[in-house]
N, C-alpha and C positions, 0 to 999 in steps of 0.2 A: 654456278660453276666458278669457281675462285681462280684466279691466272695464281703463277708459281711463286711469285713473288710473297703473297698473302697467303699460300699454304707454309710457304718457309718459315714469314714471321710468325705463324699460330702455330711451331711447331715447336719454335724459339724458346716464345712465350711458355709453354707446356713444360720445355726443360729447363727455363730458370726459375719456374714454380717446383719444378721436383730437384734442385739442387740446391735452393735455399728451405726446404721443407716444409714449402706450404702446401702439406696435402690436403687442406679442404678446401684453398680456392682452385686447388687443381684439379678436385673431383668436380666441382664448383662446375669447371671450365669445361671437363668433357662431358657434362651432363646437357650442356645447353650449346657446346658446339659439335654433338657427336657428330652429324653428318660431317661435319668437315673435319674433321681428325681423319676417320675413314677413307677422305681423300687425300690425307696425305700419307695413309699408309697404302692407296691405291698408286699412288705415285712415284712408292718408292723411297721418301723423302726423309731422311736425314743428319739430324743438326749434332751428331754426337762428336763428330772431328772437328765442327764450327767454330767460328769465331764465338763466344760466347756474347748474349745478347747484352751484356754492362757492356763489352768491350766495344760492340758497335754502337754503342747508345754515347758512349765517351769518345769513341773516334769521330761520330756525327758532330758533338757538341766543338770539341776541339776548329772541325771543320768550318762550320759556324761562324765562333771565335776570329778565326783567321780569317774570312770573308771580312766579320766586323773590321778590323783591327785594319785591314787593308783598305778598309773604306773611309775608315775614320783617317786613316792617314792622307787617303788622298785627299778628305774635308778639310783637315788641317792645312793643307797647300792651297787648295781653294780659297780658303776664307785668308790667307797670309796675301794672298793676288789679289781678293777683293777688298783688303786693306790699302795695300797701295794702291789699287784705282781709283781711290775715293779723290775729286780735285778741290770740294767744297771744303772749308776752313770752320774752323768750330764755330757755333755759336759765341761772342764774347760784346755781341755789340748789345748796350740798352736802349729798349725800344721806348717803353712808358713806365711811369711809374703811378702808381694806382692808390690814392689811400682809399681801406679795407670799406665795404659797409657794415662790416658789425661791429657791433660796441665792444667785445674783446679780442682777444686773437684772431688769427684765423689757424684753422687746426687741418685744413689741406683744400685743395682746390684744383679743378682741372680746366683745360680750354677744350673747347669741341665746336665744331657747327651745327648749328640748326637751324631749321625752316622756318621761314618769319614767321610763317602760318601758326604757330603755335602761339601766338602773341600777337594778334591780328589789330589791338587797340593800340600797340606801340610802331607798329610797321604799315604805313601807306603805300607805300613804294615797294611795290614787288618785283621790280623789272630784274634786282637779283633777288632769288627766291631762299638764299641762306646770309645767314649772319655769323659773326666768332663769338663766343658765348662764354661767359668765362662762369663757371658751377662752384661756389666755395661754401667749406661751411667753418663756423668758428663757435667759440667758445661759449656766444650768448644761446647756444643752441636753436640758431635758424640755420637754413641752408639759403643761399644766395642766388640768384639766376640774374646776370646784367649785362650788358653792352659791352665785350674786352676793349671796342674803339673808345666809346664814350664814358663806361663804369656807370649806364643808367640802369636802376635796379628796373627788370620787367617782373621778376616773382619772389617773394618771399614769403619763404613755405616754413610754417611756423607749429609743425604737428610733432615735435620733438620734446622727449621726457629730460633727453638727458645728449651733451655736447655728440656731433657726429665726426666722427676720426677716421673713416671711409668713404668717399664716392665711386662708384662704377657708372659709366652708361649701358645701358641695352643695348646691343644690337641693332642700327635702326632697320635694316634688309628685311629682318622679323618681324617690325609691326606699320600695322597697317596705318597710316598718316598719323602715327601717336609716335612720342620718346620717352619711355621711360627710364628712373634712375633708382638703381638701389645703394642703399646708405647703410652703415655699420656705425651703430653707437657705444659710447662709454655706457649704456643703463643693460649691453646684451643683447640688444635688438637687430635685428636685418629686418629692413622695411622695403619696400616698392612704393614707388612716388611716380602720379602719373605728370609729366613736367606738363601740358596743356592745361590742366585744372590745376595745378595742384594740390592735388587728392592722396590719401594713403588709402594703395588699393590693396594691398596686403602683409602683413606684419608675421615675423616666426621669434618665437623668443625660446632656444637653443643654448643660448650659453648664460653661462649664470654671472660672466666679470665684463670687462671690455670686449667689444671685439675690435681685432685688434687690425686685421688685413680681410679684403674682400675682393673675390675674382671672378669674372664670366667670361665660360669659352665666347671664341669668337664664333661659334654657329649657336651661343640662347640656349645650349641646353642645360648645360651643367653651371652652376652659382657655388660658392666653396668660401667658406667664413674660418678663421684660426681667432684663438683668445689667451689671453693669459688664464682663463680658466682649465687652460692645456688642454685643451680640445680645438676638435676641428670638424666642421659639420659640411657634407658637401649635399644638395638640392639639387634634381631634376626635373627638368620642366614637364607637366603633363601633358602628351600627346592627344589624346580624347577629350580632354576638357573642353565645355565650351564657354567658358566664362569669355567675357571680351577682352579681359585684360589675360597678358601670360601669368598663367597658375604654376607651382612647384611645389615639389611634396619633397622633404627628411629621406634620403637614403642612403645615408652613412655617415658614422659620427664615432670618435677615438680620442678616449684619454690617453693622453703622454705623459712622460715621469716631469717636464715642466713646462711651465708657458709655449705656446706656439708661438714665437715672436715672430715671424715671417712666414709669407706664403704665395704662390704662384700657380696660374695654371699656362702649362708649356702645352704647344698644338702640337697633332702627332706629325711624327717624324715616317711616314713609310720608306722611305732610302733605311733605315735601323732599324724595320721592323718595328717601328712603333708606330702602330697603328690609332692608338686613343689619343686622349687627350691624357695628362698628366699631372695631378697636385703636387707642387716641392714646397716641404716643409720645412723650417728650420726651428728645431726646439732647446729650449735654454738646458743648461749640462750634458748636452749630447754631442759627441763629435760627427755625426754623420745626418746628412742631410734625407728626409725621406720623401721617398716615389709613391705617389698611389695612383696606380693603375684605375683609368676611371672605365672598367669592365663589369659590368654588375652580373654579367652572364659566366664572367670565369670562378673555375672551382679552387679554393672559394673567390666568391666574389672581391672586388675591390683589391686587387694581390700587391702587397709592397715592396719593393726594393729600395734596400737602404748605401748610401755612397758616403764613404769616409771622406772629410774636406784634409784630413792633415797628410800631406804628401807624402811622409814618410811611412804610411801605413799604420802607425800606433793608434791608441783609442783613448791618450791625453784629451780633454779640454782644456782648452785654452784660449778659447772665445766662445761666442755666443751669435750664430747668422742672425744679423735684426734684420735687413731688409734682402729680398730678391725681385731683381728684374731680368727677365727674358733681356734676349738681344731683339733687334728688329722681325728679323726671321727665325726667334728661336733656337738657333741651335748653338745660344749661350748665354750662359746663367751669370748675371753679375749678384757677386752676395757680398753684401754690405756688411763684417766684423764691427762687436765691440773692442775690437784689440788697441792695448793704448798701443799701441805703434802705428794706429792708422792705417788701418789693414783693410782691404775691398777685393777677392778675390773674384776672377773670372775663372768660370769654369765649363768648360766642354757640356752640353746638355747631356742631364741622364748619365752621368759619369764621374769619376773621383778628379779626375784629367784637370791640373790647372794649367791655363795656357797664358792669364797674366795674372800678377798681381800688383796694387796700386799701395804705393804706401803712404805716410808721412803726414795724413792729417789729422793736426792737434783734436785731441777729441780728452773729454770729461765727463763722461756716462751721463752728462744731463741730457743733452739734446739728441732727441732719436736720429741715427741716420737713415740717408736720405737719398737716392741715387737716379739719374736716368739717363737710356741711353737717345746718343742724338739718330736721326733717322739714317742717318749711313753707315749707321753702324761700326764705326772707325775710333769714335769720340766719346767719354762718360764722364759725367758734371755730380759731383757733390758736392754737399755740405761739410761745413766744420765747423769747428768751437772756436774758429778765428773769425767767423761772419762772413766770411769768404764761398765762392763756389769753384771749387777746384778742378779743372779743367784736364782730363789724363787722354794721351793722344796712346789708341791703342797699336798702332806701327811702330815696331820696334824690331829689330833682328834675331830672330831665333835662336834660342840658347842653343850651343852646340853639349852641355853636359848634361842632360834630359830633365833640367829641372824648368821652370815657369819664367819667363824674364818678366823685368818690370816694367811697368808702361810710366811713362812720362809726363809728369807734368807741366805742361805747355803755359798756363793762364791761370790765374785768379780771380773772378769776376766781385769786385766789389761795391758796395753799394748800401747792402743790408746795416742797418746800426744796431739791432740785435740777432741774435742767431737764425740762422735760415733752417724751418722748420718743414719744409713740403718742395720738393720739384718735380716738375712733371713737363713730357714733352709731346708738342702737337705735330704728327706731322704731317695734317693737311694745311696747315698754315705755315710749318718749318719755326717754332716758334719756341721755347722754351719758360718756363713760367717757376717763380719760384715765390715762396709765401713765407715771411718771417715775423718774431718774435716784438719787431717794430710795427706790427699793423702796418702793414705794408704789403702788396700782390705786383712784383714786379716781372715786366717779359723782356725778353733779349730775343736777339734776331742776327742770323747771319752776315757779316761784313761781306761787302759785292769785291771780293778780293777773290783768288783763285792762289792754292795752294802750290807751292815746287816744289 
């Protein structure tokens, strides 16, 4: 027995199939819903003076919309409050400086902790049971595992065809006293390195140029690689396996008209109805940055929404996103422009929405950009073609004419004597780490100063 509600809409549904003239899903319809039609001509019921069913389908959406739009405003107030509560002062202080252990560059590097345990012949002392770790890999095509206090190499993992231009860690919540890390090489490869042996426990080879960015949700399921081969491959992990190490299998893969030059995965948002988890893409001659829905159960699967970055709406190119970083909590996109103006736009997550933008650093299409945010989320350090790290304080006073204000450059951090090629920030240690052109792995660390 159907309550009135759900004979109304199958009554709806019946008369917006016989006013757009689909008379064969509508015989379709009463052939496999006859018992309930009959209840609604038992009931008396209908829709011929109604609202027509577009009309509530578009006043629903409208509805929606508004909810969004009201919510996203009150976020925007939020996040402008939780800008000024921040009391901590950027990063600008140098902590150490590190010459590199490989014989060429270094092509990026991240700090993390880990448990001594994994390196039991280097650590006697267990009374603290973690260390700061600094994970690089460079040009001679090793990856690096050493001491950030000391720079003592504990592993060097030497199973590489060709230089590695991505690190991720695992998850360490997910494995059982193990860490593993996946690597993105110049030869196309995504690999799994188990860091206690170093071992290669599993290898996919997907793209046929560099790969160029690589990402893992923060729950291990979903791994997501982008390349200048203009594709983009995203891997989830298999549930039933019982191998010992985490296994993943190929479940979706997309040529684009050019290179993927950037890539992220944003956590879901449920306050917006975003439930999953999210790939952003940014592809060279595109103006618009793309969403993929990581829903493999939706029709169709993997569904995309695409966000114009030019504010005035047009579908000019006039840059190209090389890099994106989430904010701390996600719910903001820093993308890194090749614009010679020095362009690094923030932008509202999952949105065309710029709320800043950063300008003014000399840039030369040589050096990739390069961007991260500090752990308060207040503060974003780049690189430049002045060997500089540019310091943007993102408190500023809200435009009052609806457009993006600019955030400010506070600091210069210098030091690098060639271009700074990699930064990244830790924020179990509150440390920031940057990798240059000089064989060089330098960290910076917070001044014990408090902001006014």
């Amino acid at each position: 027995m159907l309550g009135r509600s759900a004979l109304v809409t199958l009554a709806l549904v019946e008369h917006f199939l016989n006013a757009h003239g689909l008379s064969e899903t509508r015989d379709a319809l009463r052939r496999e819903a006859e018992d309930m039609l009959h209840e609604v001509e038992a009931h008396r019921i209908s829709v011929e003076n109604d609202i027509p069913l577009e009309a509530i389908v578009s006043e629903h959406e409208a509805q929606k919309l508004s909810r969004q739009m009201k919510h996203l405003s009150i976020q925007d107030r939020d996040w402008e409050e939780t800008l000024a509560a921040v009391t901590a002062p950027p990063i600008t202080t140098l902590k150490d400086v590190l010459p590199t252990n490989h014989s060429g560059n270094v092509t990026t590097v991240i700090q993390v902790d880990l448990p001594k345990s994994l390196f039991p012949a280097s650590y006697n002392d267990l009374s603290t049971p973690t260390f700061t770790a600094l994970i690089s890999a460079g040009s001679d095509k090793f990856v690096i595992v050493s001491d950030a206090e000391s720079n003592r190499v504990l592993a060097n993992i030497c199973i590489f065809q060709a230089p590695v231009l991505c690190l991720k860690l695992y998850p360490s919540a997910l494995v059982d006293g193990r860490r593993y890390l996946f690597t993105g090489s110049m030869d196309g490869h995504l690999r799994l390195v188990d860091l206690s042996t170093s071992d290669l426990v599993a290898s996919w080879h997907d793209h046929k140029k560099y790969v160029l960015c690589l990402d893992v949700s923060d729950d291990g399921e979903w791994i997501a690689t982008s390349s200048n081969d203009r594709s983009i491959c995203i891997y989830r992990r298999k549930v039933d396996d019982e191998s010992e190490h985490p296994a993943f299998e190929l479940v979706h893969s997309h040529t684009y008209g050019g290179a993927v030059e950037s890539m992220c995965i944003l956590k879901p948002d449920p306050s917006l109805v975003f439930t999953n988890y999210t790939v952003i893409l940014g592809v060279r001659g595109d103006h618009r940055l793309v969403a993929i829905d990581l829903s493999p159960s939706s029709e169709p699967p993997f569904p995309v929404t695409s966000y114009n970055m030019n504010e005035n709406g047009d579908n000019h190119v006039s840059f190209t996103p090389m890099f994106l970083a989430p904010s701390p909590d996600h719910k903001h996109l820093a993308c890194f422009t090749d614009s010679d103006h020095g362009r690094l736009i923030v932008f509202r997550a999952r949105s065309s929405v710029q709320v800043r933008n950063c300008w003014g650093m000399p840039w030369d299409r040589y050096l990739q950009p390069r961007c991260c945010w500090d752990s308060s989320g207040r503060f974003l350090y780049c690189n430049s073609d002045d060997r500089s790290i540019w310091v943007f304080d993102l408190k500023v006073p809200t435009a009052t004419d609806g457009t993006s204000p600019s955030a400010v450059c506070v600091e210069k951090l210098k030091g690098h004597t060639e271009g700074v090629r990699h930064l990244s920030f830790n924020a179990e240690s509150d440390q920031m780490i940057s990798a240059g052109l000089d064989k060089s792995i330098r960290i910076w660390k917070r001044p014990s100063i408090m902001l006014t």
